[in-house]
C-alpha angles and dihedrals in degrees: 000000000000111000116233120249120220132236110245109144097093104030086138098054092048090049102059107070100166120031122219083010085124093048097050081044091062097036088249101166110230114280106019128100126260107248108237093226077061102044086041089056092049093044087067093054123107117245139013093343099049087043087047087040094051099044087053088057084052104049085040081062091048108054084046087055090048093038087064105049 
């Protein structure tokens, strides 16, 4: 029996489900940037904002990462 591969290629695309719902979350007016103090201190909350808190942090990391090759 074949074993199955998984889809990985757009695992970002398939985890965020509301856009600007952690903004809203943290009374970050359209448009501006959420502070880090303030993503750090949401990334330590229980629940749907410190997991969204916490996924913005990561994909932060990422496009730096990307921004230096």
């Amino acid at each position: 029996m074949a074993k199955r591969k998984t889809k990985k290629r757009y695992w970002i695309k398939r985890a965020i489900k509301h856009p600007g719902a952690l903004r809203r979350t943290l009374k970050v007016k359209k448009g501006k940037k959420i502070p880090l103090k303030k993503l750090r201190a949401a990334a330590k909350k229980k629940g749907v904002t410190g997991r969204r808190a916490r996924l913005a942090l990561t994909l932060r990391k990422l496009a730096r990462r990307r921004k230096r090759k």
